[in-house]
C-alpha positions in Angstrom: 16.4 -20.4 36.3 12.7 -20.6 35.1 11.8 -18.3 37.7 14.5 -15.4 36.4 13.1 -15.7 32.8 12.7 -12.4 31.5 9.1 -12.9 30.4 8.4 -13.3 34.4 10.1 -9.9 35.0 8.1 -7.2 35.4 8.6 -4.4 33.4 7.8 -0.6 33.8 6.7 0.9 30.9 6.4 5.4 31.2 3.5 6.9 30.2 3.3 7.4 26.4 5.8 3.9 25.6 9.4 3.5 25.4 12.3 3.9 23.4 13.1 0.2 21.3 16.6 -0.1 21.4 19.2 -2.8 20.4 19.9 -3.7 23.6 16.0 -2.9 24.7 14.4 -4.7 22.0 10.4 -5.4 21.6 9.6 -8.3 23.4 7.0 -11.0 22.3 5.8 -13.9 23.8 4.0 -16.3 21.0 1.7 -19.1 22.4 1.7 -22.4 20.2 4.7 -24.2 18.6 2.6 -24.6 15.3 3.7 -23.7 12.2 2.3 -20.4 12.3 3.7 -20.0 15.7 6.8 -20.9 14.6 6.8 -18.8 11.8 5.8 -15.9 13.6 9.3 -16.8 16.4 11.1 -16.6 13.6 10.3 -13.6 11.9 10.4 -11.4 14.9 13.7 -12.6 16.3 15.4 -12.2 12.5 13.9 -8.7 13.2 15.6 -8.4 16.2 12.6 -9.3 18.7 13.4 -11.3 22.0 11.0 -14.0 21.7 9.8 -16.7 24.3 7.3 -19.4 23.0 5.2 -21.6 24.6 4.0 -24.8 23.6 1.8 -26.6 25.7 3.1 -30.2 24.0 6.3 -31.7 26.4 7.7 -33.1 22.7 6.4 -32.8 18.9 5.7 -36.0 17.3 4.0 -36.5 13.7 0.0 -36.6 14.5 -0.3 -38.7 11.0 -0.8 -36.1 8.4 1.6 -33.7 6.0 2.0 -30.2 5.9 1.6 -28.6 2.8 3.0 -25.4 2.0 1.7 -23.5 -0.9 4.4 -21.3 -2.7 3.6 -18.1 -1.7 4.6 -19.6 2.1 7.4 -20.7 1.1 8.4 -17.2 -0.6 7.7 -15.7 2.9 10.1 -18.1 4.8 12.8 -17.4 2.2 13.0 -14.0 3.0 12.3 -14.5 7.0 14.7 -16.7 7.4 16.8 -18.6 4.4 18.4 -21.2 6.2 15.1 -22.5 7.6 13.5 -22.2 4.3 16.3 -24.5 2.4 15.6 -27.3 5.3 12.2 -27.5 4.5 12.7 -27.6 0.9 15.5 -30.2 1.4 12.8 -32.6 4.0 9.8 -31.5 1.6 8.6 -33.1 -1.5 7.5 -31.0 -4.5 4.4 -31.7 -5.6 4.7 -29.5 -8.7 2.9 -32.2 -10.8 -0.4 -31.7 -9.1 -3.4 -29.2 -7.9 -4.9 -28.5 -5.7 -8.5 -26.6 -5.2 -12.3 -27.1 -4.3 -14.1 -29.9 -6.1 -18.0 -30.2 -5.5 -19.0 -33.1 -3.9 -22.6 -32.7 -5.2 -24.4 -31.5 -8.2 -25.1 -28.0 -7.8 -25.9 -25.2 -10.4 -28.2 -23.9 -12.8 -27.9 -22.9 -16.6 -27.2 -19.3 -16.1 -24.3 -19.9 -13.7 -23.4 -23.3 -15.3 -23.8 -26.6 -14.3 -21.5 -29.1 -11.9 -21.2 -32.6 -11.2 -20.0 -34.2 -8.0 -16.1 -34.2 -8.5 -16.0 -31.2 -10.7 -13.5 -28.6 -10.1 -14.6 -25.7 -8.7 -10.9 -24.1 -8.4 -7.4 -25.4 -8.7 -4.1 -24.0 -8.2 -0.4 -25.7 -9.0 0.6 -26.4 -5.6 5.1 -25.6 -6.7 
């Protein structure tokens, strides 16, 4: 059934585009099953999109680190698509107890622009 997919299909497009219809939507075909990729898949079939994606992994499996997801991410996926947005804050852990930023690992500076020590912060942000 591969074969009949309709990202296979070729499609005649007249000069000067098409009209995007309900039942002739945009299509888009997103390469990588990322999070961006799959944030991207989402946000253009809640728009009405057909979407294909390709992932060139046969299964996901944890690759031994976490995903964090700053606030403003999190605000995006609420309003692409709610129900995916209360999963990840039911599998997540809040981390609104800590920062997160740039710390200098060496000392750098001078007395006009100030001063810093290896471990200094450079920038932080509440990561909630």
């Amino acid at each position: 059934d591969d074969e009949k997919a309709w990202w296979r299909t070729q499609k005649s497009i007249p000069e000067g585009g098409r009209v995007v219809t309900k039942d002739d939507p945009l299509t888009v075909i997103v390469a990588g099953g990322g999070l961006a990729g799959l944030v991207v898949a989402a946000a253009a079939h809640a728009k009405g999109m057909k979407v294909a994606l390709f992932e060139q992994a046969s299964s996901y499996a944890p690759y031994g680190g976490p995903i964090q997801i700053q606030s403003n991410a999190l605000r995006a996926l609420q309003q692409i698509n709610p129900t995916i947005f209360e999963e990840i804050v039911a599998a997540g852990t809040c981390t609104a107890d800590r920062v997160s930023g740039l710390k200098i690992g060496y000392r750098k500076g001078n007395k006009l622009a100030g001063l810093y020590d290896a471990g200094d912060w450079l920038f932080w942000v509440d990561t909630i």
